[in-house]
C-alpha positions in Angstrom: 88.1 146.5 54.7 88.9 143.9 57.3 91.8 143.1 58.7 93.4 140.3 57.0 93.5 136.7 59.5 97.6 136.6 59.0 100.5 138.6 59.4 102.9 138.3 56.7 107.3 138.8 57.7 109.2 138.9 54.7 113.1 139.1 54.5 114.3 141.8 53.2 115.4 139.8 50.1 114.7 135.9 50.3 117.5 133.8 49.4 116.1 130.4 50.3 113.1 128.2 49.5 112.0 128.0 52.4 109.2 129.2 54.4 107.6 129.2 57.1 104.0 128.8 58.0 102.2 129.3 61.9 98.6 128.4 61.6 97.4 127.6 65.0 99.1 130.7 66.7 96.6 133.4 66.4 95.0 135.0 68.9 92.6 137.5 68.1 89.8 136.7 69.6 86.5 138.5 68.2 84.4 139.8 70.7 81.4 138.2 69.1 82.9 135.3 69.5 83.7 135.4 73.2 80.4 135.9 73.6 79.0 133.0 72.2 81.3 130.7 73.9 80.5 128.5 76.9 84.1 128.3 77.7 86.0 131.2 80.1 89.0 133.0 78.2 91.7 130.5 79.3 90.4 127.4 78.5 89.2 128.4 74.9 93.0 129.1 74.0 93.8 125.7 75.4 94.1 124.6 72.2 96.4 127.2 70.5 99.8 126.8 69.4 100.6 129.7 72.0 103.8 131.9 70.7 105.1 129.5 68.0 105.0 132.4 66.1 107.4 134.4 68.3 109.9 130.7 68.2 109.9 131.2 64.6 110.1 135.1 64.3 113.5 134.9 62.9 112.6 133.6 60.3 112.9 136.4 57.6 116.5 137.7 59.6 117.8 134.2 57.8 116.3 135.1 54.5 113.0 133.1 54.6 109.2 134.4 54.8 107.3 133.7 57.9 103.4 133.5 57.2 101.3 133.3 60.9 98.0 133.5 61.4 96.2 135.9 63.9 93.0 134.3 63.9 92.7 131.8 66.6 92.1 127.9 66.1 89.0 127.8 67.9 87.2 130.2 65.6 88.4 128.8 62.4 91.1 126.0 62.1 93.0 126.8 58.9 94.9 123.3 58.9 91.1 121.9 57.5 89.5 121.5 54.5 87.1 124.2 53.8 84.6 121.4 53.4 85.4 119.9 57.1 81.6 121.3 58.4 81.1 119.2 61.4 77.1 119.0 61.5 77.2 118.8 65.1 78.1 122.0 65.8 77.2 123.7 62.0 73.5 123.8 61.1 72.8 122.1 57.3 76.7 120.7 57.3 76.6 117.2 56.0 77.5 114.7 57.6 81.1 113.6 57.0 82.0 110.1 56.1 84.9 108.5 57.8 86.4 111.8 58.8 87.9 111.3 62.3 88.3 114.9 63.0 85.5 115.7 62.2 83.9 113.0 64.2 86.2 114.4 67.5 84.8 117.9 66.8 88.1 119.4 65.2 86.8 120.3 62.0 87.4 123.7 60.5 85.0 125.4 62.7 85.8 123.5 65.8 82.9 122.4 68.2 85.9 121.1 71.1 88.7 122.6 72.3 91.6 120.4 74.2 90.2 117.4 76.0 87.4 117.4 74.8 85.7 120.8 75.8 82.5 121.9 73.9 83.2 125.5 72.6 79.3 126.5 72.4 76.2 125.4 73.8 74.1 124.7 70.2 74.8 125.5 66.8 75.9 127.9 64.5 74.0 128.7 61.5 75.5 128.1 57.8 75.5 131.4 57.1 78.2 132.2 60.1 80.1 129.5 59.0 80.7 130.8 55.6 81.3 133.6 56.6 84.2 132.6 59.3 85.4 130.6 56.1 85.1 133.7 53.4 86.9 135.9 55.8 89.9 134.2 57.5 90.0 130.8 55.9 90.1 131.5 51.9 92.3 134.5 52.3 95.0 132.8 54.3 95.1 129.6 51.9 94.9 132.3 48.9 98.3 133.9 50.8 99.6 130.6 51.8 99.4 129.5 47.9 100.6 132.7 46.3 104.1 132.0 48.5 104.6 128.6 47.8 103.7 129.5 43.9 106.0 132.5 43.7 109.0 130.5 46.0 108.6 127.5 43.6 109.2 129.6 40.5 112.2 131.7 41.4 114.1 128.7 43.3 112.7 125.7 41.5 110.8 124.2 44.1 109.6 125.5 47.7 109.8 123.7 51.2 107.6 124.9 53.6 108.2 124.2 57.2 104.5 124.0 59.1 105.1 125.0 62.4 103.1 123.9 65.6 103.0 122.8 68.8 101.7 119.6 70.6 100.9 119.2 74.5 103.3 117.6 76.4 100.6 115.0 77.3 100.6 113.8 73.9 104.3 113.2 73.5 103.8 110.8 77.5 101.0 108.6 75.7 103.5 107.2 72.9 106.8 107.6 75.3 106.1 105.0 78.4 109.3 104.3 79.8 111.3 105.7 76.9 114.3 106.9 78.3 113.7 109.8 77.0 110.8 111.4 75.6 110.3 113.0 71.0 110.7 116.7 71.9 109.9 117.4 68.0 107.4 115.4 66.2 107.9 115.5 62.2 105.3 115.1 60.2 106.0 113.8 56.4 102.5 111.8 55.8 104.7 108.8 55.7 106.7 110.3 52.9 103.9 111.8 50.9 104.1 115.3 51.5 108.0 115.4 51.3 111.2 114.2 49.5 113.0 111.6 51.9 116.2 113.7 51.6 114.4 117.2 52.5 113.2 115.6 55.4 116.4 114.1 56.6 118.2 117.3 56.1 115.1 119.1 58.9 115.6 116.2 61.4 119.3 116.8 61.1 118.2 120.3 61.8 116.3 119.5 65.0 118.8 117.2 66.1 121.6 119.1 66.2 120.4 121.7 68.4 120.5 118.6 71.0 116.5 117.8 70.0 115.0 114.3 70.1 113.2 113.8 67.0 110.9 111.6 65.6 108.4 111.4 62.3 104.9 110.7 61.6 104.2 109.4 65.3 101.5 110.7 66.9 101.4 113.7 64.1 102.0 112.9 60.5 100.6 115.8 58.7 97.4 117.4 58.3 95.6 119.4 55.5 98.4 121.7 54.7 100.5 118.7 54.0 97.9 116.5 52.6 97.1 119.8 50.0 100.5 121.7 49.5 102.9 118.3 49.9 103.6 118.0 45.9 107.4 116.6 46.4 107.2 115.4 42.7 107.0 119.1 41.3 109.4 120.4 43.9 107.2 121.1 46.6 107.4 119.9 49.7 106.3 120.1 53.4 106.9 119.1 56.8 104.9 119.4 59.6 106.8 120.5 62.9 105.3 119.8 66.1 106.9 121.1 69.4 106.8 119.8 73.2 104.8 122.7 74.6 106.3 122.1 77.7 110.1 123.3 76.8 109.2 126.7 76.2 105.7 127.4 78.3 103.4 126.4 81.2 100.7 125.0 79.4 98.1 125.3 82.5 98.5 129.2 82.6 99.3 129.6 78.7 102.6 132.2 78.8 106.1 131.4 78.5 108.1 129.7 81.2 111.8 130.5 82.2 113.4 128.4 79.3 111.3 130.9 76.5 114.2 133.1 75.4 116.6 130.2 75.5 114.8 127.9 73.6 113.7 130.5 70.8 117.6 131.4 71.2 118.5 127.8 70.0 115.5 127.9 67.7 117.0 130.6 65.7 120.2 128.3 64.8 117.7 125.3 63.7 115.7 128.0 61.3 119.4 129.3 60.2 120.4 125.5 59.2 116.8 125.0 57.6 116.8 128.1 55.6 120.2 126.6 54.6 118.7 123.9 53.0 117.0 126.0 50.2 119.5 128.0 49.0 120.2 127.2 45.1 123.8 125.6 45.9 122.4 123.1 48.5 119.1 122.6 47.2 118.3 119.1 47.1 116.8 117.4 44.1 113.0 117.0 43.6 112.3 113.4 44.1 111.5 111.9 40.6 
């Protein structure tokens, strides 16, 4: 039986509705796989969200289920549509129509890693492709969905916090002169995916841990939000995106001096956000 594309924390008794999700965190590269790329073993991680898992590993210590993927980005990107088949790097995919990320190569089978950097030197054949999707894809959405389901019914509703992490780069093209820079990018989908008041309560989060937060700009929310975000029927979810550069060198990919510091304060933001799902400070859904 293979090995499932996620490892799954649970608290040893979940008291809040909310959980947390690492998609982009994986790294388990197959061997097969590292063979067929052009790219050399750094720069095909380049666009991981390297050790956002470990930030948010205490997660379940505060009562809340941690859900993070081991399967890396570049193989399969499980914050895509299923049907995201970029026919420039699939062989048979359609052709998307007015898909941007798919037209930059990040669709669920990416063809580019960060700036631009082609992962292979053709194509892949459909049948791979499904297979990538029947093996990590569909069983981490089918995990993903089965905790947000059973969350929702024992606490009403279910707020998932989607965790990742941006390059610092991103965070200086918005930020020219700003006095200073977003650390923590929230992404809501312009209120879509989340009830306004859920929302503020996670910026207060961020912020009071000294954080300079912002929403929806560059990063408002991809497919988990677009797909899970149901704020009507009490489910909600925010995407949180991360300066790389507080916590890691993003040239050598491993944590910099300010790691255990930064995942220390991160453990107080994940105790005030687990806070805001437990029954007597639940928020209402949004009607």
């Amino acid at each position: 039986m293979p090995k499932p594309p996620f490892d799954l924390f649970l608290p040893e008794r979940q008291d809040t509705a909310v959980l947390f999700a690492s998609a982009h965190s994986g790294r388990d590269y197959p061997r097969a796989f590292l063979r067929q790329t052009v790219l050399d073993d750094m720069a095909i991680r380049s666009s991981e969200d390297a050790f956002v898992d470990l930030l948010f590993s205490g997660a379940p210590d505060h009562g809340a289920p941690l859900i993070a993927a081991t399967v890396p980005r570049a193989y399969v990107d499980l914050n895509r549509a299923a049907e995201e088949l970029d026919p420039a790097v699939v062989e048979g995919a359609a052709r998307a129509v007015h898909n941007p990320r798919v037209a930059s190569g990040l669709g669920v089978i990416p063809r580019v890693v960060a700036n631009g950097r082609a992962i292979y030197r053709g194509k892949l054949g459909q049948a791979e492709a499904q297979d990538r999707l029947r093996h990590a894809w569909h069983p981490w959405h089918r995990a993903l969905a089965a905790l947000i389901e059973d969350t929702r019914t024992r606490f009403g509703q279910a707020v998932l916090i989607d965790c990742h992490s941006m390059p610092h780069e991103a965070i200086e093209s918005i930020a020219h002169g700003a006095v200073r820079k977003p650390e923590v990018v929230l992404g809501d989908r312009f209120g879509a995916s989340a009830a306004p008041d859920v929302v503020d309560r996670v910026e207060a989060a961020f912020a009071a841990a000294g954080l300079k937060v912002v929403r929806n700009a560059p990063f408002a929310g991809a497919y988990t939000a677009q797909h899970y975000g149901r704020p009507t029927r009490g489910q909600h979810v925010v995407q949180v995106e991360i300066d790389r550069s507080i916590y890691m060198n993003e040239q050598m990919i491993r944590p910099n001096n300010n790691f255990d510091a930064f995942r220390l304060t991160l453990d107080g933001v994940i105790a005030d956000l687990a806070a805001i799902g437990r029954p007597r400070r639940m928020p209402l859904a949004a009607e």
